[in-house]
Structure formats: C-alpha cells, structure tokens
C-alpha positions as MATLAB code, in Angstrom:
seq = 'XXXXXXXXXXXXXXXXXXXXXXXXXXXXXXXXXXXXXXXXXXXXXXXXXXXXXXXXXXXXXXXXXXXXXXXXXXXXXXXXXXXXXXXXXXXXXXXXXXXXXXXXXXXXXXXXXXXXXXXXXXXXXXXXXXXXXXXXXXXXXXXXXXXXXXXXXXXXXXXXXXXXXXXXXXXXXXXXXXXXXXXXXXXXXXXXXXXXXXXXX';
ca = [
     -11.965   71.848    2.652;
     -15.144   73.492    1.112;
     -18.577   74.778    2.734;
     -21.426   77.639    2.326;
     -23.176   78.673    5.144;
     -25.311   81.636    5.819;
     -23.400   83.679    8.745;
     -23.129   87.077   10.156;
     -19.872   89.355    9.612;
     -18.290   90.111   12.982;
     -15.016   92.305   12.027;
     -13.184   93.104    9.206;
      -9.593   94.291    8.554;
      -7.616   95.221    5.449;
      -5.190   92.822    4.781;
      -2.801   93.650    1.728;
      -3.890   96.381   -1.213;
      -7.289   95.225   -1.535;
      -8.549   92.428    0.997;
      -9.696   91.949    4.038;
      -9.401   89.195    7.022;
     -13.399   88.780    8.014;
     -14.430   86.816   10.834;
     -17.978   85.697   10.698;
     -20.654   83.472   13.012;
     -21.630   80.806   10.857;
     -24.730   78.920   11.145;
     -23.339   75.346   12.138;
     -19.860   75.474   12.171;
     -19.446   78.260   15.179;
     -16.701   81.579   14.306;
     -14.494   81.291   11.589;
     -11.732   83.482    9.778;
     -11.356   84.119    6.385;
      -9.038   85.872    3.589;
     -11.734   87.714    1.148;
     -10.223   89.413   -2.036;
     -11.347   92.532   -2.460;
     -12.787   93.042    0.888;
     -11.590   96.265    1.866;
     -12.368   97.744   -1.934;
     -15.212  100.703   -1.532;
     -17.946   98.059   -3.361;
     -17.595   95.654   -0.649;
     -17.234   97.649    3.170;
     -20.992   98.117    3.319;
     -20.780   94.177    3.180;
     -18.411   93.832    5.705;
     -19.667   95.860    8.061;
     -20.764   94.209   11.852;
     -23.837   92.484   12.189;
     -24.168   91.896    8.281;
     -25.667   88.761    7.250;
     -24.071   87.220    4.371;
     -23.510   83.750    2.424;
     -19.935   82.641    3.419;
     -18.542   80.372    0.551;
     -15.086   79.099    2.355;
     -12.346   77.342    0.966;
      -9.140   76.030    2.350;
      -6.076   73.786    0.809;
      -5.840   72.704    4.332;
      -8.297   72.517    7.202;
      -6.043   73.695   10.161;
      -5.028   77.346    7.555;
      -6.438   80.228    7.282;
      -8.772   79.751    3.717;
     -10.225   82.394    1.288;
     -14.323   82.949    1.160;
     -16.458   84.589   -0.959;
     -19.045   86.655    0.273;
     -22.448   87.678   -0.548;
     -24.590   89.852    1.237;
     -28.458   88.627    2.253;
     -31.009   91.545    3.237;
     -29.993   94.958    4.239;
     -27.910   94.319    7.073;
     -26.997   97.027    9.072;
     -27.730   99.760    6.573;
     -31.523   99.421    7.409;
     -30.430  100.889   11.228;
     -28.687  103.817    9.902;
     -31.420  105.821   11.231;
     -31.291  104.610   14.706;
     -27.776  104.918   15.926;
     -28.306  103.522   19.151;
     -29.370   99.864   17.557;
     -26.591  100.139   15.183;
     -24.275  100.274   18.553;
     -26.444   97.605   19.946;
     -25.432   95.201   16.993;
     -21.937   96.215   16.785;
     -21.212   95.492   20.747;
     -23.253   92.054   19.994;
     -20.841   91.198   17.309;
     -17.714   92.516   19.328;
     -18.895   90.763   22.179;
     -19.814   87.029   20.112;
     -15.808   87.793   18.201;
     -14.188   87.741   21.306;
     -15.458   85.265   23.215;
     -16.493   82.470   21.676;
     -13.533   80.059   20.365;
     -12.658   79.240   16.908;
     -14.168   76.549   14.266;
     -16.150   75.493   17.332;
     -19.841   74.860   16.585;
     -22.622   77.541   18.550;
     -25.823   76.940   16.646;
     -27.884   78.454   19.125;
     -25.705   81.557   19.463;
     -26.214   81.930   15.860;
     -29.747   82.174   16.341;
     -29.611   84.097   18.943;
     -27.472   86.278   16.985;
     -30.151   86.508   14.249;
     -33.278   87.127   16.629;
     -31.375   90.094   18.515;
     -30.649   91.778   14.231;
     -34.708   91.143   14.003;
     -35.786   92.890   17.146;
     -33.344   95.987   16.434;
     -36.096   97.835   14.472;
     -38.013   97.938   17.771;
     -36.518  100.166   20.666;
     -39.063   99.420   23.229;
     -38.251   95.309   23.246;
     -34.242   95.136   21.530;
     -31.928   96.055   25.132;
     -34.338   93.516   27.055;
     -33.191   91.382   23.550;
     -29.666   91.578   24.526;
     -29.962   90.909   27.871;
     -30.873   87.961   27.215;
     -28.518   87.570   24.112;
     -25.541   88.100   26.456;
     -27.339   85.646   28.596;
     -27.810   82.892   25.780;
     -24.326   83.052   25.221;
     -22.752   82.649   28.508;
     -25.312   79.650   28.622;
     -23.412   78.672   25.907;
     -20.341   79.019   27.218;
     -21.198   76.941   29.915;
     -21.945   79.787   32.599;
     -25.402   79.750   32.655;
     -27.617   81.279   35.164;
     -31.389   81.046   35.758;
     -33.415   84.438   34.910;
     -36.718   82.762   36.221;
     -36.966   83.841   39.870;
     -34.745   86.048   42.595;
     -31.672   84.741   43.798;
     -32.165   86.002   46.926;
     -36.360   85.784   47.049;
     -37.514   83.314   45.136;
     -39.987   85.898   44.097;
     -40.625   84.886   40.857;
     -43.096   88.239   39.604;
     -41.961   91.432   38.133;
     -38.351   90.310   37.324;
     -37.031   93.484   35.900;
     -33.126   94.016   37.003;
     -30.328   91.306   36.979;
     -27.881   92.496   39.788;
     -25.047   92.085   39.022;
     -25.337   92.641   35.766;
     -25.189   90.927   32.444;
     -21.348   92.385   31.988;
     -20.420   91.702   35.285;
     -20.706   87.867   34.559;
     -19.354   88.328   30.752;
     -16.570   89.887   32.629;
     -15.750   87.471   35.280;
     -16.648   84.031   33.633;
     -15.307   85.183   29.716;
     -12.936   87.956   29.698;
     -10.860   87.548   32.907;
     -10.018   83.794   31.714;
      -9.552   85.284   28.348;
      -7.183   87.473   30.030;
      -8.744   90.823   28.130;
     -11.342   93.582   28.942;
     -14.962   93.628   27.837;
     -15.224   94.780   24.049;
     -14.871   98.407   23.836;
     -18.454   98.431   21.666;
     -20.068   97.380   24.152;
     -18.853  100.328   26.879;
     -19.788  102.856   24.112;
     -23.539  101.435   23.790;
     -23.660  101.588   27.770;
     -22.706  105.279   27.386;
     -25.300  105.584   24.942;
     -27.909  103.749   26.773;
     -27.417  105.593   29.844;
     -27.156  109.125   27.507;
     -31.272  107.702   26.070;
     -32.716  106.740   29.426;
     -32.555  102.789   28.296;
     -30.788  102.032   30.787;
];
C-alpha cells in the first residue's frame, strides 16, 4: 500500500535510536500513523513538531500494519509563531485535540481543512480563538455532534451571538472524551490558562 498526501503532523515520539512514530491529518484519507527513520534526529524535530504541514509519502507491506513514511516539510510551520506563544499553544491544543479524537485511517476532509484555515488565521490574534471555536465546532460536526451556532437556544435571538454556554469543551468533553473514556487533551487546559492569563478569554 502506497500514497502521498499533503497532511499536518499531530505528535511525534522517538521510537528506537533514531526514529520516530508520527501521527499526521492527512488530506483525504483522515489520521494515520507512521514509522519515520530518522525522525527524532536533531535535523528533523523542527519537522515534526505539532501543527507542521508536511508531504506524507506512506508505505506499508500490508494495509492493516503500521507502514514507514517519508516526510517533507511545506512552509514554515510552526516556527513562523515562535513569536507569539499563545498561537503556538492554540495550534498545539488543535492538534492534541484532532489526535485524540478522531478515529484511525478514517477519512475527515473537512477537518483537514478546517485544520489548515485555523494554521492561516494564527498570525492574527484579534480573529484566531473565535477560529477555534468554531474549529472545535467543525469537528464535533464531524463527529456527528453537531450543534447550530446561528441563533440562542433559549431566545431565538439570532443578533450579537458572542458566548456559547456551555462551552465548546464542555461538548468535546461529553460527546468525545467521556465515550473515549479519557480527559480533554492536556494542551488544550494549558491554552485556557493562557487565554484566561491574556484577557482572550
């Protein structure tokens, strides 16, 4: 089994001397894992890193095994947010949040874009948390737990929408996590803290 995809890295663990296990978000094909030599080598962690956009060349003896892939990186990636360490937590929680919920080889196309709308809007602190509001949104939508952002619940009142009560985590919480039997990414509590600590929140 052979593809190449453009995708976005998710996480990344040593494995062995000198690789690493990557999950990424492909375009078409939804989250996959990966073996990549020489992943955890010092010229390839800024690659690797969450959020990263790459070209994921994967290949497998056999489909249902865990393959190899080679990886390029496309763009900057995260390193262009090393000035802003509040949007580099805000695309770290996005990725922890996209690794552990959404299933394995199991296509999300619109996640992916998703995915690659909330990396665009990072530069911009004034529009990116609204971004992944509806991000987290997008995805629960996804899931198949989606709810409708146009008017109140309890209204109708369909001007100056500004809060959703309860919040986006509440529902990633109770319709994701709990039936995944695990908390909410830690990533995504720190950029809460960090939120709150800016006034974004």
């Amino acid at each position: 089994m052979e593809f190449d995809e453009p995708a976005f890295v998710l996480t990344a663990r040593a494995h062995g001397e000198a690789g690493a296990i990557v999950e990424v978000l492909t375009a078409s094909r939804g989250k996959w894992a990966a073996h990549v030599a020489g992943g955890a080598s010092r010229r390839m962690k800024p690659f690797l890193q969450p959020g990263a956009r790459v070209d994921f060349a994967y290949r497998a003896r056999v489909a249902d095994q865990l393959g190899s892939a080679r990886i390029e990186p496309v763009g900057e990636g995260p390193s262009a947010l090393f000035d802003d360490a509040t949007a580099l937590a805000g695309l770290a929680a996005a990725a922890a949040v996209v690794a552990a919920a959404l299933p394995e080889r199991e296509p999300h196309p619109g996640v992916f874009l998703a995915f690659e709308a909330l990396t665009g809007a990072l530069v911009d602190e004034a529009i990116w948390p609204a971004v992944l509001v509806r991000f987290e949104a997008g995805l629960l939508a996804d899931l198949g737990f989606g709810f409708d952002l146009s008017a109140c619940a309890v209204t109708g009142v369909t001007d100056d929408l500004v809060w959703v009560s309860p919040r986006t985590g509440h529902f990633l919480q109770t319709c994701v996590f709990n039936t995944l039997d695990r908390p909410l990414p830690p990533a995504r509590d720190r950029l809460l803290e960090r939120l709150r600590d800016h006034g974004l929140l």
